[in-house]
C-alpha positions as CSV (number, residue, x, y, z in Angstrom):
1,X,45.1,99.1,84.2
2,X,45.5,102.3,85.3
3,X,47.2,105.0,82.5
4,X,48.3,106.9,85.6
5,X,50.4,104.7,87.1
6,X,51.7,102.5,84.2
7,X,54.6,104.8,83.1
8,X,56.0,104.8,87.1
9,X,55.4,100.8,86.7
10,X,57.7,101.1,83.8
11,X,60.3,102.6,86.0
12,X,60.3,106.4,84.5
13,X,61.3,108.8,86.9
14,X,61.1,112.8,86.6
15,X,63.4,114.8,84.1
16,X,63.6,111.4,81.4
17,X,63.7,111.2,77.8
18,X,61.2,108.8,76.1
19,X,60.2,107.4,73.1
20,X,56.7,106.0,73.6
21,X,55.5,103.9,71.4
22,X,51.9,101.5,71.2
23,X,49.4,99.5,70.0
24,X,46.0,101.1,71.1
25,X,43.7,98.7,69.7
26,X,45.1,96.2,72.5
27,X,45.2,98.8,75.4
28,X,41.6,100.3,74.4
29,X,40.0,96.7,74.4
30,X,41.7,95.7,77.6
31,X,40.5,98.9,79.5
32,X,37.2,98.2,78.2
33,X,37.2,94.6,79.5
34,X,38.5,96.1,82.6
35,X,36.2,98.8,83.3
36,X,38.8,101.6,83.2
37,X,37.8,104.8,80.6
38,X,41.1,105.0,77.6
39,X,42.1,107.3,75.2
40,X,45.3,108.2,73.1
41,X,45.3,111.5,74.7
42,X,45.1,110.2,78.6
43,X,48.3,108.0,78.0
44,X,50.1,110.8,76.4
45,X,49.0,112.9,79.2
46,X,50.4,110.1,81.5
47,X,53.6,109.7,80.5
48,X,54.1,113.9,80.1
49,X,53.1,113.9,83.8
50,X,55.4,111.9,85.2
51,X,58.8,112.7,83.3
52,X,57.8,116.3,84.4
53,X,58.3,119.8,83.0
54,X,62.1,118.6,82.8
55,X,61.4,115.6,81.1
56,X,60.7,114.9,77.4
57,X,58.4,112.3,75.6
58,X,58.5,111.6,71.8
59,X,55.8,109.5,69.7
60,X,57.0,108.7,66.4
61,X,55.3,110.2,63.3
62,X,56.6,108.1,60.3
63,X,56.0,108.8,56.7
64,X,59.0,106.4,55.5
65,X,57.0,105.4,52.6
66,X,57.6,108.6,50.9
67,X,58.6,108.3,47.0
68,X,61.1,110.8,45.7
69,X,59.0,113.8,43.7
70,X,55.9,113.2,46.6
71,X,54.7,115.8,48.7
72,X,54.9,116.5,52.5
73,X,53.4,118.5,54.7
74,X,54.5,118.4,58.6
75,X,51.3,119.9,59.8
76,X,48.6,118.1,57.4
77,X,50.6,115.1,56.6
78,X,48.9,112.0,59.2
79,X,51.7,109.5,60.2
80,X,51.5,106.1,58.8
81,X,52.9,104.5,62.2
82,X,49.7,104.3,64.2
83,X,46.7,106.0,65.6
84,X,48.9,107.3,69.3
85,X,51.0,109.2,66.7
86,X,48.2,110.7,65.2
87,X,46.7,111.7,68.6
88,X,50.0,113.4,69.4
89,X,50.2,115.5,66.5
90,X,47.0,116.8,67.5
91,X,47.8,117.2,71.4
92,X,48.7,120.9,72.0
93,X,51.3,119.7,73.5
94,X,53.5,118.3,71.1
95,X,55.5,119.7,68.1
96,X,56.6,117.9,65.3
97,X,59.9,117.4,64.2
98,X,61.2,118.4,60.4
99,X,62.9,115.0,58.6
100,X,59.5,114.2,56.6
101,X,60.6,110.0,56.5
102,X,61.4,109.7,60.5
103,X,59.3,112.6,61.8
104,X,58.1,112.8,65.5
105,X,55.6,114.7,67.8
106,X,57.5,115.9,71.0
107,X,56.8,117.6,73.9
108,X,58.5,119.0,77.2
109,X,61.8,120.4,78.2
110,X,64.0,119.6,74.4
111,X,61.7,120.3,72.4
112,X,63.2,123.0,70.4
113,X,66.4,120.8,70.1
114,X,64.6,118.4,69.0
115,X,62.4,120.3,66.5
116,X,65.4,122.2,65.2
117,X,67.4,119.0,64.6
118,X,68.7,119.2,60.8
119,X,69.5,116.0,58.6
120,X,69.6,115.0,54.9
121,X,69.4,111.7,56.8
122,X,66.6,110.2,59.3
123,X,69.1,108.5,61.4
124,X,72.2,110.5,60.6
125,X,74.9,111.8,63.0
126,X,72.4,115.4,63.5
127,X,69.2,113.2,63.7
128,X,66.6,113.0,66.3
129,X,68.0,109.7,66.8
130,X,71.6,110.8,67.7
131,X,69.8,113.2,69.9
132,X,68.5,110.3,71.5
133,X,71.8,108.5,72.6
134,X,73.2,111.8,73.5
135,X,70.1,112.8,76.2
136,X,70.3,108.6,77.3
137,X,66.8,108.5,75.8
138,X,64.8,105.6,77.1
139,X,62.2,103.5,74.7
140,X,58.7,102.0,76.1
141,X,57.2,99.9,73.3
142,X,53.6,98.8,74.7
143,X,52.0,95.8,73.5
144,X,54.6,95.9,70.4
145,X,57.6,93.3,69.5
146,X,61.0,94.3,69.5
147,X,61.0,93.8,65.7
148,X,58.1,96.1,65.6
149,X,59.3,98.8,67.3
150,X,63.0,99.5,67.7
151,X,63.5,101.9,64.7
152,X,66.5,103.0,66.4
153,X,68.5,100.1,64.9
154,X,69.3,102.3,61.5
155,X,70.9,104.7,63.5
156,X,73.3,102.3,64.4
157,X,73.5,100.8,61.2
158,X,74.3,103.8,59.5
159,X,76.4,105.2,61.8
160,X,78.3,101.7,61.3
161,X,78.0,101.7,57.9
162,X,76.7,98.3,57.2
163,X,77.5,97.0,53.7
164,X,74.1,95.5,53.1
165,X,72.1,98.9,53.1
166,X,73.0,101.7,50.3
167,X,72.3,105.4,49.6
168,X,69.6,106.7,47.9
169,X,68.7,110.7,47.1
170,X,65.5,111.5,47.2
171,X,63.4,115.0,46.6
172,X,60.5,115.6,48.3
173,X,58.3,118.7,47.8
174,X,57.6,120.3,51.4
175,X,55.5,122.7,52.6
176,X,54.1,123.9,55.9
177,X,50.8,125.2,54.5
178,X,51.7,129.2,54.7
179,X,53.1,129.6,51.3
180,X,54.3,127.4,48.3
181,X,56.0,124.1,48.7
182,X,59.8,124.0,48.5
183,X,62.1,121.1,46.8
184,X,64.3,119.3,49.6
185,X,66.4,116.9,48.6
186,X,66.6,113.8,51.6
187,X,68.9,110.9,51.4
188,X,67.9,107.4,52.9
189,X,70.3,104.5,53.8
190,X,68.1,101.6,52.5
191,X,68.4,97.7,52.3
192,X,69.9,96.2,49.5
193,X,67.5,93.5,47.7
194,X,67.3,90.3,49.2
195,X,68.2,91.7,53.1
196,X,65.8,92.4,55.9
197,X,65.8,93.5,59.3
198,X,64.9,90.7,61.8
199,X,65.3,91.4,65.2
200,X,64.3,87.7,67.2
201,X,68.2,86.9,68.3
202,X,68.8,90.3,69.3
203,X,66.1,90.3,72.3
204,X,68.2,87.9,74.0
205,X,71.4,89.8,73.2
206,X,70.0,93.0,74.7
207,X,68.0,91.6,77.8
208,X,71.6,89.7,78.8
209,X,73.4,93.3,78.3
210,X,70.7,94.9,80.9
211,X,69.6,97.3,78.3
212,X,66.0,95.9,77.9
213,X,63.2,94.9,80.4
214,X,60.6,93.1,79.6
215,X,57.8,93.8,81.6
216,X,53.8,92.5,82.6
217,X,51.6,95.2,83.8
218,X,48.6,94.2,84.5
219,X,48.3,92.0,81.1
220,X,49.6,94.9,79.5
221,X,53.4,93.8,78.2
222,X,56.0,96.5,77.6
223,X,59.6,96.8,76.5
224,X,61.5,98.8,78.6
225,X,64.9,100.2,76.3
226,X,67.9,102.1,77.3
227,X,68.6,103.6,73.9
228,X,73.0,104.3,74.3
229,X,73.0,100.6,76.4
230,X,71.3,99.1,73.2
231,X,73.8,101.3,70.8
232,X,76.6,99.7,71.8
233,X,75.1,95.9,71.6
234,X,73.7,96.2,68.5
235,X,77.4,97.9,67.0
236,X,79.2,94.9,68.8
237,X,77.1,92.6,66.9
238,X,77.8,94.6,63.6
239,X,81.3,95.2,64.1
240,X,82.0,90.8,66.0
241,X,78.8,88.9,64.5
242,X,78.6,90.6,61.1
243,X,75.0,92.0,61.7
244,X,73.5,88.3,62.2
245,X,71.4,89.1,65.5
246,X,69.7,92.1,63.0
247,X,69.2,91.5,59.6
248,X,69.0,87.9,57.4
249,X,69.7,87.8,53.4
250,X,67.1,85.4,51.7
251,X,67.1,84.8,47.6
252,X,63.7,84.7,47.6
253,X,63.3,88.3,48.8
254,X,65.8,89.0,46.3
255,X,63.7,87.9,44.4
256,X,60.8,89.5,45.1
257,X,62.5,92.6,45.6
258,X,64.5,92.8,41.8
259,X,60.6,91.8,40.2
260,X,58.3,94.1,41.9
261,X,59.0,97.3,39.9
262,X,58.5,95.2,37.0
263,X,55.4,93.7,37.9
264,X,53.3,96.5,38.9
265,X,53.0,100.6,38.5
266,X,54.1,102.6,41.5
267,X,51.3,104.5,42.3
268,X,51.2,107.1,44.8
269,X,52.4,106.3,48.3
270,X,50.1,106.1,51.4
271,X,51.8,108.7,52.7
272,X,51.2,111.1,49.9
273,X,47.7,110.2,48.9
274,X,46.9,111.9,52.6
275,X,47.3,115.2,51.0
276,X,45.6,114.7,47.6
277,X,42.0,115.9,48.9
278,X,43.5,118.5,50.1
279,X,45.5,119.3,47.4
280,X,42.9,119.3,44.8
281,X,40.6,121.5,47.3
282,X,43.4,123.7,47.1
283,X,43.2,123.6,43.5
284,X,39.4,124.4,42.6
C-alpha cells in the first residue's frame, strides 16, 4: 500500500475538505507485512498533499471524557481518540481547534475558520461540525466501522433535537499554558440512561442514498462520507423512523447507567489525568 496514492484511491481531488480518521495499528502492521516504510506523519502528509494548498484536512482530537471542574489544555492536553490524532497535534502543520470535548488538529486553506469557530456546544449550530456541512466536508474512516467513526451523527441530532439526549452544563478550567487557567462553562447534549448510539442499519441507509462508499484498497478498507449527503439521511430517519437506524433504548443499560455513580467513586478522567504530572511539576 502506498500512503501516496491511497487518498487519490479514495477519490479526493484538489481544494477538498476532510475529516480523516484511522486505525494505525492496522495500517502500520500491513505495511510492515508489505514491505512499504509507515508512519502517522507520512499519511497526514499524504492526504495534505493531495487536497492541496486549497484544500483542508481535519483529524479529530477528542477529550469527550472531560468531567465538569477538570482541566484542559489545547496545547498539552493528548487526545483520547487515537495515536494519528496525537501525531497531528504534533505536525507543524496543523492547529487545533478550541471546543475542549470535540477538539481537532487542522491544517490548510480554513484553518483559521476553523480554529476560530466558537460554541458552548461541540456539535452546535457555530461548531466545527456545522462548518463541515457548510464547506461539503468529506469523511475517510480507514480501517474503522461506521459506528466507530461517524461522530458527525450528534450534530444532526442536536440540531434535530432528539428527545432521548438532554442538556448538561459543564465548567471546565482552560488554559493555553501562557498564563493562569480561566473557567469556561461548555454545555453537552448527552444520552439519556438506557439509550445508545448504534449505527449497523444506518450503513445500508446511507450507502443506498450514495453518500457513503465503501471501499478495498489494497486490503486496506475505508469509508468514504459525504458529510451534507449523510445530514440529510440521518435527519430523515429522525424526523420518518424516529431515530431507529441510530440509537436503540435497552433496560439493562438503564440499568447500568442509573447504578454506576452509586457503585463506584468518579475519579479523575483519562483526559485530565494527562495533565496531572505536569501540573504538579508546575507546582514544586
Amino acid at each position: 500500500m502506498d500512503l501516496k496514492e491511497l487518498p487519490r484511491t479514495c477519490g479526493l481531488r484538489p481544494g477538498m475538505v476532510v475529516v480523516l480518521m484511522a486505525d494505525l495499528t492496522r495500517m502500520a502492521w500491513r505495511a510492515r507485512r508489505s514491505g512499504h516504510a509507515f508512519s502517522a506523519a507520512g499519511l497526514l502528509d499524504a492526504f495534505a498533499d493531495v487536497v492541496g494548498p486549497q484544500g483542508t484536512v481535519l483529524v479529530p482530537t477528542y477529550n469527550f471524557d472531560l468531567r465538569s471542574g477538570e482541566a484542559y489544555d489545547p496545547l498539552r492536553t493528548p487526545p483520547i481518540t487515537g495515536a494519528l490524532g496525537i501525531a497531528a497535534m504534533a505536525h507543524p502543520a496543523f492547529r487545533r481547534t478550541s471546543h475542549p470535548l470535540h477538539s481537532f488538529a487542522v491544517s490548510g486553506a480554513l484553518v483559521n475558520e476553523f480554529v476560530q469557530a466558537d460554541d458552548v456546544s461541540s456539535f452546535g449550530p457555530r461548531s466545527v461540525f456545522a462548518l463541515l456541512r457548510e464547506h461539503k466536508a468529506v469523511q475517510v474512516a480507514i480501517d474503522l466501522s461506521l459506528n466507530d467513526s461517524f461522530t458527525y451523527v450528534h450534530h444532526v441530532e442536536e440540531m434535530e433535537h432528539v428527545n432521548y439526549r438532554r442538556w448538561e452544563r459543564l465548567v471546565l478550567h482552560v488554559s493555553d499554558g501562557s498564563g493562569p487557567s480561566v473557567a469556561k462553562e461548555f454545555k453537552r447534549f448527552a444520552k439519556r440512561h438506557g439509550h445508545s448510539n448504534v449505527l449497523h442499519d444506518l450503513e445500508p441507509l446511507l450507502v443506498s442514498a450514495d453518500v457513503m462508499r465503501q471501499l478495498d484498497v489494497d486490503g486496506t478498507a475505508a469509508l468514504m462520507i459525504d458529510l451534507d449527503g449523510a445530514h440529510a439521511a440521518v435527519a430523515n430517519d429522525i424526523r420518518n423512523n424516529r431515530a431507529r437506524s441510530i440509537h436503540h433504548f435497552s433496560l439493562d443499560l438503564w440499568l447500568r447507567d442509573t447504578l454506576r455513580p452509586l457503585l463506584r467513586s468518579r475519579g479523575a478522567s483519562r483526559s485530565a489525568k494527562s495533565l496531572l504530572p505536569h501540573a504538579a511539576h508546575q507546582g514544586r
